[in-house]
C-alpha positions as CSV (number, residue, x, y, z in Angstrom):
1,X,-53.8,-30.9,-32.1
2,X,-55.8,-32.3,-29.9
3,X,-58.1,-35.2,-30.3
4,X,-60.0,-37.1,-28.0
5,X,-61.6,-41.1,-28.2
6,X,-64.2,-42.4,-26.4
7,X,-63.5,-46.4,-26.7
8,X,-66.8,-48.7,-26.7
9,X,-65.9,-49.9,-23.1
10,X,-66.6,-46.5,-21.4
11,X,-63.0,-45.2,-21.4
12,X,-61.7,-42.0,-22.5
13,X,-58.4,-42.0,-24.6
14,X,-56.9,-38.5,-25.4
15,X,-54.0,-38.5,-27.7
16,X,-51.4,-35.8,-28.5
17,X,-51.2,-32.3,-28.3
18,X,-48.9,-29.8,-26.7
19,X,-51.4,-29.2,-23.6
20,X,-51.9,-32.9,-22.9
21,X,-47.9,-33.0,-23.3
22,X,-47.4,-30.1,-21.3
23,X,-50.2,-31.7,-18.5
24,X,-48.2,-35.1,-18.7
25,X,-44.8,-34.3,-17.9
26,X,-45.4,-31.2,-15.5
27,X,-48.5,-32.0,-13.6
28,X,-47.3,-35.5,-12.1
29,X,-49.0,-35.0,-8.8
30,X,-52.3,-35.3,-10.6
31,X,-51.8,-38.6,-12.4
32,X,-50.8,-41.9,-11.7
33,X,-49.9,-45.2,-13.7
34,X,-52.8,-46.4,-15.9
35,X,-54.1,-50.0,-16.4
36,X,-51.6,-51.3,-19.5
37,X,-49.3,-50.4,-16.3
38,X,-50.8,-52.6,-14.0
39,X,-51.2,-55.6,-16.5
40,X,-47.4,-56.0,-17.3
41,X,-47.4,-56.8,-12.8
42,X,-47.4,-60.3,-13.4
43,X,-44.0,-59.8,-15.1
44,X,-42.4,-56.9,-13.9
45,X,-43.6,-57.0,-10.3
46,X,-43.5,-53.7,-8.6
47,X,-40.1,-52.9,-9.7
48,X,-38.8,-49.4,-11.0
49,X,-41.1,-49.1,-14.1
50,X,-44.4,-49.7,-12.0
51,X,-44.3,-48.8,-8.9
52,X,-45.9,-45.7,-7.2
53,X,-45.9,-42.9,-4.4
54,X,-43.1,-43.3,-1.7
55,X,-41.9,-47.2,-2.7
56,X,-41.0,-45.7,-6.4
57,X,-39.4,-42.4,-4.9
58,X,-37.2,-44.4,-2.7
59,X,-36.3,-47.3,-5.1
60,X,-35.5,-44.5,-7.7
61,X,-33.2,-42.5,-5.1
62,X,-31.6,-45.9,-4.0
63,X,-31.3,-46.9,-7.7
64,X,-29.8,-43.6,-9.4
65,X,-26.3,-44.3,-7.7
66,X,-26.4,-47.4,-10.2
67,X,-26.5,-45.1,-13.3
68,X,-24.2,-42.4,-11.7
69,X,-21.7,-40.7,-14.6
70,X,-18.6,-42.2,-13.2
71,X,-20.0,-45.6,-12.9
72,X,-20.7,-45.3,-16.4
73,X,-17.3,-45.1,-17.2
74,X,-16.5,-48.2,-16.2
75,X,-19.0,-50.0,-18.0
76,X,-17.5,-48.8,-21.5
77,X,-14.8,-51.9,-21.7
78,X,-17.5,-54.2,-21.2
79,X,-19.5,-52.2,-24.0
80,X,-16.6,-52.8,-25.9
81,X,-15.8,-56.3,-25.7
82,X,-19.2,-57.3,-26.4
83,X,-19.2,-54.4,-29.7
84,X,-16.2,-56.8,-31.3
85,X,-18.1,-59.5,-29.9
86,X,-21.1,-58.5,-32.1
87,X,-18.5,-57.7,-35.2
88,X,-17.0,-61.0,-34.8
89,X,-20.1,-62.7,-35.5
90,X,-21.3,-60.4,-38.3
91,X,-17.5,-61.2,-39.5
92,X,-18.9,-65.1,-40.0
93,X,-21.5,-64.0,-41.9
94,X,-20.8,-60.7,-44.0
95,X,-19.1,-60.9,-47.7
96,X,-15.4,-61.1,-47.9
97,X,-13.9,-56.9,-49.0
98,X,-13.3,-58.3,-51.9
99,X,-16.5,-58.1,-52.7
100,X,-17.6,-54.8,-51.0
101,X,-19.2,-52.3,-53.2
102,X,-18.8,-48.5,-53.1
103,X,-21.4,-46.2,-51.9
104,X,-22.6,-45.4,-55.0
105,X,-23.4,-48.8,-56.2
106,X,-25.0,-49.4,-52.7
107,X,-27.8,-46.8,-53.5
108,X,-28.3,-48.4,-56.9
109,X,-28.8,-51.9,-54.8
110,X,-31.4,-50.2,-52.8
111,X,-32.9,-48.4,-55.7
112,X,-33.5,-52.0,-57.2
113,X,-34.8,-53.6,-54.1
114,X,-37.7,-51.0,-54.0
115,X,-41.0,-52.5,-53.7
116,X,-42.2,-52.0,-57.7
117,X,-45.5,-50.6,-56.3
118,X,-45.1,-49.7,-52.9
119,X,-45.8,-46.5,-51.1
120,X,-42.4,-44.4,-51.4
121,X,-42.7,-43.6,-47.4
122,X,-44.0,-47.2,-46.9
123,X,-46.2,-46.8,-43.4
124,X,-45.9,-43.3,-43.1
125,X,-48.2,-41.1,-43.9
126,X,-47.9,-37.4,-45.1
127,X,-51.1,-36.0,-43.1
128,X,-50.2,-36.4,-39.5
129,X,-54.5,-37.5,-39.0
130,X,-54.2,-39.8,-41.3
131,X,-50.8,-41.3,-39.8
132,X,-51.7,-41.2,-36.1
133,X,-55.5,-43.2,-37.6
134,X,-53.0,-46.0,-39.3
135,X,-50.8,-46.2,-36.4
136,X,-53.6,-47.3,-34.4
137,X,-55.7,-48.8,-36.5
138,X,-53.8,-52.5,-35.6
139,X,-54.7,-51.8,-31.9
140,X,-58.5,-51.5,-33.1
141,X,-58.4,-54.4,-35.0
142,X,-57.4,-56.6,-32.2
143,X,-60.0,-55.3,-30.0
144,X,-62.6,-57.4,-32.7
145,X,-60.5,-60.3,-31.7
146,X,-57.2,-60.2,-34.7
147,X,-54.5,-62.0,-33.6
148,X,-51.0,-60.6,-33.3
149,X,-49.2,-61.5,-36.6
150,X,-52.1,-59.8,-38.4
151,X,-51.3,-56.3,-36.7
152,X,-49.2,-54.9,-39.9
153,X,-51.1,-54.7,-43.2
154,X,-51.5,-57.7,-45.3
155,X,-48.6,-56.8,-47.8
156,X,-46.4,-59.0,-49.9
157,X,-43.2,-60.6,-47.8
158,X,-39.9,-60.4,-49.1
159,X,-38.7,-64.0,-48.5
160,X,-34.7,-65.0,-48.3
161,X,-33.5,-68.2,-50.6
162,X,-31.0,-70.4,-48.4
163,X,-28.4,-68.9,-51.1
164,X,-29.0,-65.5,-50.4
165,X,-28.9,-66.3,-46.8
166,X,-25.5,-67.8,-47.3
167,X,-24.6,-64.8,-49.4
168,X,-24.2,-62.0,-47.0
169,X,-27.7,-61.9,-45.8
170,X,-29.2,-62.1,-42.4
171,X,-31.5,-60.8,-39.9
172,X,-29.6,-58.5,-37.7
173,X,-32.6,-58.2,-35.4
174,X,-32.0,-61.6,-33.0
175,X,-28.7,-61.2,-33.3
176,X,-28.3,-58.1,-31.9
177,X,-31.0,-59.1,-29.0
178,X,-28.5,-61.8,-27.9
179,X,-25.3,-59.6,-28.0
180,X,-27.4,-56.9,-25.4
181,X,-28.4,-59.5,-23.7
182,X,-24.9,-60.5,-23.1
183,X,-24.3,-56.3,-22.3
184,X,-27.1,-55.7,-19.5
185,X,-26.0,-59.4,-17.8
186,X,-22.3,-58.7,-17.8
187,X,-22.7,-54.8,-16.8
188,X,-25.7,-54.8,-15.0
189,X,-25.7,-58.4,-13.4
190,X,-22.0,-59.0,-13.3
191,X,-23.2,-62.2,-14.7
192,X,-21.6,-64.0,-18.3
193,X,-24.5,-66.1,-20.5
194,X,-22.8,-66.0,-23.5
195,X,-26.0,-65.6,-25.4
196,X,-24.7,-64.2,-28.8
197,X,-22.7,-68.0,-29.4
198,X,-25.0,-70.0,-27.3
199,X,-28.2,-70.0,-29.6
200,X,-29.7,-73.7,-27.4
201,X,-29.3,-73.1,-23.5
202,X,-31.4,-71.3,-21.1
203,X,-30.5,-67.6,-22.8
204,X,-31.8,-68.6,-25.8
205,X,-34.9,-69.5,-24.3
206,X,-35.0,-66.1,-22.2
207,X,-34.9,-63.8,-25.6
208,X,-37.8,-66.3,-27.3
209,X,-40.1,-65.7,-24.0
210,X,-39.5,-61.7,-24.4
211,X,-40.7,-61.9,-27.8
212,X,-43.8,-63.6,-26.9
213,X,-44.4,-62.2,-23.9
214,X,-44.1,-58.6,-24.9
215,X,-47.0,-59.8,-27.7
216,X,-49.3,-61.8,-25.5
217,X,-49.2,-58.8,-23.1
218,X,-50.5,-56.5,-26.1
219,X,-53.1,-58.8,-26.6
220,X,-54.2,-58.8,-23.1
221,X,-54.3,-55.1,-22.8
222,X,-56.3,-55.1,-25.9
223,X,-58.8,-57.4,-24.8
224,X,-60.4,-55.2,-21.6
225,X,-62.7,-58.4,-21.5
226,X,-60.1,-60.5,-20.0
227,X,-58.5,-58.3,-17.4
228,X,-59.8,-60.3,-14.5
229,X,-59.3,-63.6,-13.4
230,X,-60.5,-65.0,-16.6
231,X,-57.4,-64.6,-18.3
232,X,-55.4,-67.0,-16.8
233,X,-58.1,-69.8,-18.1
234,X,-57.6,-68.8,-21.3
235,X,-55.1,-70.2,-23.8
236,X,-53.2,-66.9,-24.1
237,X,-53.2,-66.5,-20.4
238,X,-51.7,-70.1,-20.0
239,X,-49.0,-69.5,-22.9
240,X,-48.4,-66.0,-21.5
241,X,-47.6,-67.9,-17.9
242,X,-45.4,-70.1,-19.1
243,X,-43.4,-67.6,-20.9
244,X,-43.1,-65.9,-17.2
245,X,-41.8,-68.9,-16.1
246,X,-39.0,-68.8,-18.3
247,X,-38.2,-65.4,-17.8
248,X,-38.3,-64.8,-13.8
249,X,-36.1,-69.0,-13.6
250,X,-33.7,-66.8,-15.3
251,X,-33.5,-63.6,-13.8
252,X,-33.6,-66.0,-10.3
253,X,-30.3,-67.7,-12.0
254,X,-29.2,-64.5,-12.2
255,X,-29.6,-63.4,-8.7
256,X,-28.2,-67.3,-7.4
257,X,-25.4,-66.8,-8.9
258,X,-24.3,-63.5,-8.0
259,X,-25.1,-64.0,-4.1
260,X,-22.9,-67.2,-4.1
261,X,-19.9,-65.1,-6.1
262,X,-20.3,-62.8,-4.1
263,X,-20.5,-64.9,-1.3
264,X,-17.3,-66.5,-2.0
265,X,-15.3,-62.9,-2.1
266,X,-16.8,-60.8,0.9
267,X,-14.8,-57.6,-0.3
268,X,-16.5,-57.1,-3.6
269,X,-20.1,-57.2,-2.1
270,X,-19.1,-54.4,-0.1
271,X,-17.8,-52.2,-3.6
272,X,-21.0,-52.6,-5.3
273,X,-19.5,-52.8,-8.8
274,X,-23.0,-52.9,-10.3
275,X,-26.9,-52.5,-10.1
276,X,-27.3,-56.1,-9.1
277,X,-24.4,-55.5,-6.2
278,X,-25.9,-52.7,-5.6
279,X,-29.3,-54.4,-4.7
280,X,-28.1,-56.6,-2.7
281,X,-25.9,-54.2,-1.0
282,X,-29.5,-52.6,-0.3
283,X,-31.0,-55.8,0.9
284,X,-28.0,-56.1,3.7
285,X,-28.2,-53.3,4.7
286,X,-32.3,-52.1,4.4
287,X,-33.4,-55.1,4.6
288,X,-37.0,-53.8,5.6
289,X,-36.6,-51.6,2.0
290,X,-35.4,-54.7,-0.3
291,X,-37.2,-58.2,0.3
292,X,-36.4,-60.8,-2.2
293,X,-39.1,-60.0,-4.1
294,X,-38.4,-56.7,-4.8
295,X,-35.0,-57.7,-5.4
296,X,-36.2,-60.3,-8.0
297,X,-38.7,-57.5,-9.4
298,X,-36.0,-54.4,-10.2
299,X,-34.0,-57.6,-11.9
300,X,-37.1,-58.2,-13.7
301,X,-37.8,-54.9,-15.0
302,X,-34.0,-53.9,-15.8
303,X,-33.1,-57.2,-17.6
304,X,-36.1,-56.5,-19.9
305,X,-35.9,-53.0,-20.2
306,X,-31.9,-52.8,-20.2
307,X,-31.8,-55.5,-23.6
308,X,-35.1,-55.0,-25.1
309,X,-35.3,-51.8,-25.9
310,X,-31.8,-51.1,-26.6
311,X,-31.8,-54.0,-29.0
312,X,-34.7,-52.7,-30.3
313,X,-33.1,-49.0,-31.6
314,X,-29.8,-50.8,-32.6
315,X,-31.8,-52.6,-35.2
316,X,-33.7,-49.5,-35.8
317,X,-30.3,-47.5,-36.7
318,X,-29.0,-50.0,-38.5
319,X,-32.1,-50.1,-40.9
320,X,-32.0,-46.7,-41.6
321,X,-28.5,-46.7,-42.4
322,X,-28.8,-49.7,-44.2
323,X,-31.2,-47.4,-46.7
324,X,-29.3,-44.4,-46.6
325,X,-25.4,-45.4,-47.5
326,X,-24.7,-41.3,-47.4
327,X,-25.3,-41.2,-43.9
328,X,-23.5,-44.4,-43.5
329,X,-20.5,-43.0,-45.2
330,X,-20.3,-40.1,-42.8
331,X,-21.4,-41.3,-39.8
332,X,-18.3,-44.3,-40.6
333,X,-16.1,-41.2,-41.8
334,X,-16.6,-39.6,-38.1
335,X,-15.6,-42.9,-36.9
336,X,-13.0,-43.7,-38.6
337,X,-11.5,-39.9,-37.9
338,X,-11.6,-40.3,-34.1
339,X,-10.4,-44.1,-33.8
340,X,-8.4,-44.3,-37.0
341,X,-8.6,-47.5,-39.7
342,X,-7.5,-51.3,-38.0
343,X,-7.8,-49.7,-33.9
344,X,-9.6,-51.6,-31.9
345,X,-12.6,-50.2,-30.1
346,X,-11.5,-52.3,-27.3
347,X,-8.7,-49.2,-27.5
348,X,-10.8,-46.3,-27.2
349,X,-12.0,-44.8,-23.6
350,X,-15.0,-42.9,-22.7
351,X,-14.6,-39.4,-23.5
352,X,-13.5,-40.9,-27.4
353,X,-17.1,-41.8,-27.4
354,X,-18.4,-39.3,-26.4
355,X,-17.1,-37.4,-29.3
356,X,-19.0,-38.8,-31.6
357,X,-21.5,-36.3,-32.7
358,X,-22.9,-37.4,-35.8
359,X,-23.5,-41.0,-34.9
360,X,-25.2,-40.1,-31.6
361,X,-27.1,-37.7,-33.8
362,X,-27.7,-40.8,-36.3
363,X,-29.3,-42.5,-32.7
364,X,-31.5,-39.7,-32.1
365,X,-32.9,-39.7,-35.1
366,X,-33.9,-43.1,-35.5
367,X,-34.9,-42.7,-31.9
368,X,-37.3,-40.0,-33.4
369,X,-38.9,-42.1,-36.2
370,X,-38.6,-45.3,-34.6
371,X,-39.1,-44.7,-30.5
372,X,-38.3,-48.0,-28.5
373,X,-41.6,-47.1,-26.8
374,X,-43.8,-46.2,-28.8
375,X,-47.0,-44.9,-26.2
376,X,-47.4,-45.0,-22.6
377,X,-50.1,-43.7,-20.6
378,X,-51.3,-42.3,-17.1
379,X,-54.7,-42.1,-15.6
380,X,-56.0,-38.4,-14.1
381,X,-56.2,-38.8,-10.4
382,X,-58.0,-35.3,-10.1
383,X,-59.6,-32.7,-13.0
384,X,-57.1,-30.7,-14.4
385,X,-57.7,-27.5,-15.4
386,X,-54.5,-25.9,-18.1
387,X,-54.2,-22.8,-20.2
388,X,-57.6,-22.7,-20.5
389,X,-58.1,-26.2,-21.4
390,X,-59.9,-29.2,-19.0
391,X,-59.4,-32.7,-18.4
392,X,-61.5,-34.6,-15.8
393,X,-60.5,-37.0,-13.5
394,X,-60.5,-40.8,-14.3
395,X,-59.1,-40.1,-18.0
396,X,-56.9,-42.4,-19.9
397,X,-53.9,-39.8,-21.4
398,X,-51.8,-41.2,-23.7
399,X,-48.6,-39.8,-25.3
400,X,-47.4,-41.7,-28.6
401,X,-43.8,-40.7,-29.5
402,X,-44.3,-42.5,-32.5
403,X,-47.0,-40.1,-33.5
404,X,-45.6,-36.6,-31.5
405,X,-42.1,-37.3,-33.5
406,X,-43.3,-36.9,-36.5
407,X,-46.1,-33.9,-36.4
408,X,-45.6,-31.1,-38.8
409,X,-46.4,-28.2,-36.6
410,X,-43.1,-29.8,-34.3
411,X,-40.6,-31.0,-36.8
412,X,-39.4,-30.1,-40.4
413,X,-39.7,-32.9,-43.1
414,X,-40.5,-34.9,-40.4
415,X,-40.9,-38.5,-42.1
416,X,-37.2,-38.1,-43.4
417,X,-34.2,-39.7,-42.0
418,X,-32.1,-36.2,-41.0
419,X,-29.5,-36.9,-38.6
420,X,-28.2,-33.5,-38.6
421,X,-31.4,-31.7,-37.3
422,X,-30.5,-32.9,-34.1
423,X,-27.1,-30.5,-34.2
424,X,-29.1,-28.3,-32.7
425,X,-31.5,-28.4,-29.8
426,X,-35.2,-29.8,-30.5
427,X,-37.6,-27.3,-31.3
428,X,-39.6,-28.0,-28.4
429,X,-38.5,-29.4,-25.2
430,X,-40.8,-32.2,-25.3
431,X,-40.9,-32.4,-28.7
432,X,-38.4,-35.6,-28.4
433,X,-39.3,-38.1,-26.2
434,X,-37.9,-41.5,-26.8
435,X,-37.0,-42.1,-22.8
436,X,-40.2,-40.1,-22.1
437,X,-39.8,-37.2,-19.5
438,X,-40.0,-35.8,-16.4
439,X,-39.4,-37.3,-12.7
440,X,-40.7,-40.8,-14.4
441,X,-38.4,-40.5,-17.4
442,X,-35.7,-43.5,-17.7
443,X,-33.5,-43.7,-15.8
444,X,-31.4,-46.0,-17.6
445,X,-31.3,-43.2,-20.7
446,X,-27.6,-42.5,-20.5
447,X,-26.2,-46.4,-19.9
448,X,-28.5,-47.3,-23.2
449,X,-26.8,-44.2,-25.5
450,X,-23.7,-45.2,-24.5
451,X,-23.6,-48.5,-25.8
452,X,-25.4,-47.7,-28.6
453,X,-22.8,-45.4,-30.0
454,X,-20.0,-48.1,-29.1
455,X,-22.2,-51.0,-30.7
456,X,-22.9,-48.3,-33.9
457,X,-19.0,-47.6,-33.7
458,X,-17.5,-51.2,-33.8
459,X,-20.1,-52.1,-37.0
460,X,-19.1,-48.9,-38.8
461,X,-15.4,-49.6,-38.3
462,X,-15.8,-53.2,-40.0
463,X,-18.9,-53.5,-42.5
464,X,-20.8,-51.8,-45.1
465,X,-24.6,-52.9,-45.3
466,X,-27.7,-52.7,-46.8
467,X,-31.3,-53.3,-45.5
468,X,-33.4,-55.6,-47.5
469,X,-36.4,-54.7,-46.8
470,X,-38.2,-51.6,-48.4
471,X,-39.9,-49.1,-46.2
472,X,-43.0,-50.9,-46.9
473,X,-42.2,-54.3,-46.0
474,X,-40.3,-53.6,-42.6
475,X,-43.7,-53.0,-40.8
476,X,-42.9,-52.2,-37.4
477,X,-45.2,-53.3,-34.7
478,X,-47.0,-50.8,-32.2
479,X,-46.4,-53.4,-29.0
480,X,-44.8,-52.8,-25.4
481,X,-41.8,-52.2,-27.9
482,X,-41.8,-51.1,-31.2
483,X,-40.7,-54.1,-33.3
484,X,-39.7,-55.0,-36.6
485,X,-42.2,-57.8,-37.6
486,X,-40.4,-58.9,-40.5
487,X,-36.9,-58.6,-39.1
488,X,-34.3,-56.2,-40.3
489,X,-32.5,-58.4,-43.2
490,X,-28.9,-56.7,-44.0
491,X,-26.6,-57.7,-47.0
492,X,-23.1,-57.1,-45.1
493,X,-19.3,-56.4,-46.8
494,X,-16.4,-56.6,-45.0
495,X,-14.8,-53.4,-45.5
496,X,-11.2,-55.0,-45.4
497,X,-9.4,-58.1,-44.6
């Protein structure tokens, strides 16, 4: 499939396809980033995720050693301690055991919380045309000037009486946000912001601007009228400002603090216990590699990308197991197995982790239907000529996981939930592309499965849930991220005392 757009501001868009996927991940030399790359600058800076040519090959060799296997290792207490963090607060909030139903009265609940006359795949669409048009659709409709909070369709909203809020019922989505906030600051940043119990200081404020940034820089990149100078004069230019203000006073906390700790202890500077230590290591010691702002940008870019995203999929995951208490049984039977019933994840190591094959399979398939990212896009730097097939220079390619993951010719059944497909090895060896691929790929892939399957672990060790919302109602947004607009409301059950 291969289908090409020409949008009304002279641009060509080409979606899909295996040539344009085989094109975008092995013929690197002949693209570079494209514009929606360029816009998130005022943000990200020039750090990891946008930078080019021989300043991204050296900050991505300097930055590897950050995200090296053994290193990883070390992170997994702090993965841990933030995991019972997380379960300590759902703990506050879920339904005493007492109460906990069994998995077959579970599927009854979500039988009965069915939308009456929804679509039984919600969004999705069963002709991958048809899909890929609805997916995008949103993005078309902003270019005639809609406003964010009218990109899903106008469908009733499931709202949550102050009962059954106090009933077992809340919004996993910011509260997961805050406990990876916590996770990338403490591994990443050796730095503690308590942001999962502090809901008023500074933190808080950091997780609000990254939810209106990420959405004010979708409506940007949607509006090719403003990218110029004119934006900034504008009221979403302004707002979109002071959000950045926000977020770069507290990545520049961030940085502060860590040069004065490690001012005060000379010998842990010099063991460069994480990527923060690590840049500033750099900065010592290449100074004319490493100014302070690129320091402040690769902060930038891996505080975002390093909580965002993985918050993102955790509430994805949860979701789907929240509608599918089968695979929630099993993937809490493998758990359960490998740690045993009342140990600690706090007492489990690395390599017990590891072992977790269904529940990292659980992650790759809600990476599948849900992909953190769900597009990004290159620009042709020369004409490319493929297996018979041409594209010339100056085009816009775009790759949507969100569409390429669920394409019939790739993938069996592919709008159902099927953990176990991924047993085997994908069908295709782009045909799963959730941290994208290639030399630009992330590089922060294995650090973000990691604590996923610890977060997933802890939860499935301590709760039974449900998701509230039908397929139809969850209506996730195609932005920088792929968010739930709605939330992702869970009814929660202790599983014992």
């Amino acid at each position: 499939m291969l289908q090409m757009v020409t949008c009304n501001f002279g641009k060509s868009m080409i979606y899909g396809g295996q040539f344009l996927i085989l094109v975008f991940f092995t013929h690197t030399h002949t693209l570079s980033l494209s514009l929606s790359f360029f816009l998130q600058r005022p943000w990200l800076g020039e750090g990891l995720l946008i930078s080019s040519g021989e300043k991204w090959k050296t900050r991505r060799r300097q930055l590897t050693h950050a995200f090296h296997f053994q290193l990883l290792k070390t992170f997994v207490p702090i993965f841990t301690k933030h995991a019972n963090a997380l379960s300590n607060y759902w703990a506050q909030l879920a339904l005493p055991a007492s109460q906990c139903p069994s998995d077959e009265d579970m599927v009854k609940m979500i039988a009965e919380s069915r939308h009456p006359e929804g679509d039984p795949t919600g969004f999705i669409l069963n002709d991958d045309d048809l899909h890929m048009i609805k997916i995008w659709k949103s993005g078309i409709s902003k270019l005639l000037g809609m406003s964010a909070s009218h990109l899903a369709d106008n469908r009733s909203k499931r709202t949550f009486s102050s009962d059954e809020k106090a009933n077992g019922c809340f919004d996993a989505f910011p509260v997961i946000k805050r406990a990876t906030l916590d996770t990338i600051c403490d591994t990443a940043m050796a730095t503690h912001v308590n942001a999962l119990n502090d809901w008023t200081g500074l933190q808080n404020s950091y997780v609000n601007a990254v939810n209106e940034a990420n959405a004010q820089a979708w409506d940007w990149m949607l509006r090719p009228w403003l990218w110029n100078r004119t934006f900034k004069l504008t009221r979403l230019g302004k707002d979109f400002e002071a959000n950045l203000n926000i977020l770069h006073e507290f990545t520049r906390r961030v940085i502060r603090e860590r040069k004065e700790a490690l001012c005060k202890n000379p010998k842990e500077s010099h063991e460069a216990k994480c990527f923060l230590d690590m840049l500033i290591r750099i900065q010592m010691e290449q100074p004319e590699t490493m100014c302070d702002q690129d320091l402040a940008d690769e902060v930038d870019t891996f505080m975002f990308e390093g909580h965002d995203t993985t918050a993102v999929n955790l509430s994805w995951v949860i979701y789907l197991l929240g509608r599918n208490p089968s695979v929630q049984a099993k993937a809490r039977a493998e758990v359960m197995q490998l740690f045993g019933d009342g140990v600690s994840v706090d007492k489990v190591n690395h390599d017990q982790f590891d072992k977790l094959e269904y529940v990292t399979c659980v992650i790759k398939e809600s990476l599948r239907l849900f992909p953190s990212v769900p597009w990004f896009s290159r620009v042709t730097t020369e004409d490319v000529h493929f297996d018979g097939m041409f594209v010339p220079k100056g085009v816009d390619v775009t790759i949507a996981p969100w569409v390429l993951h669920r394409l019939n010719e790739i993938w069996k059944d592919p709008h159902d939930f099927k953990p176990e497909r991924h047993m085997q090895r994908p069908p295709h060896p782009f045909a799963l592309i959730p941290f994208s691929a290639g030399p630009r790929n992330c590089i922060g892939q294995n650090f973000a499965m990691t604590e996923e399957r610890v977060m997933i672990a802890a939860l499935l060790q301590r709760f039974k849930w449900i998701s509230l919302h039908d397929e139809d109602e969850v209506e996730p947004v195609p932005q920088v991220i792929l968010r739930p607009s709605n939330g992702i409301w869970c009814k929660v059950w202790k599983i014992s005392s």
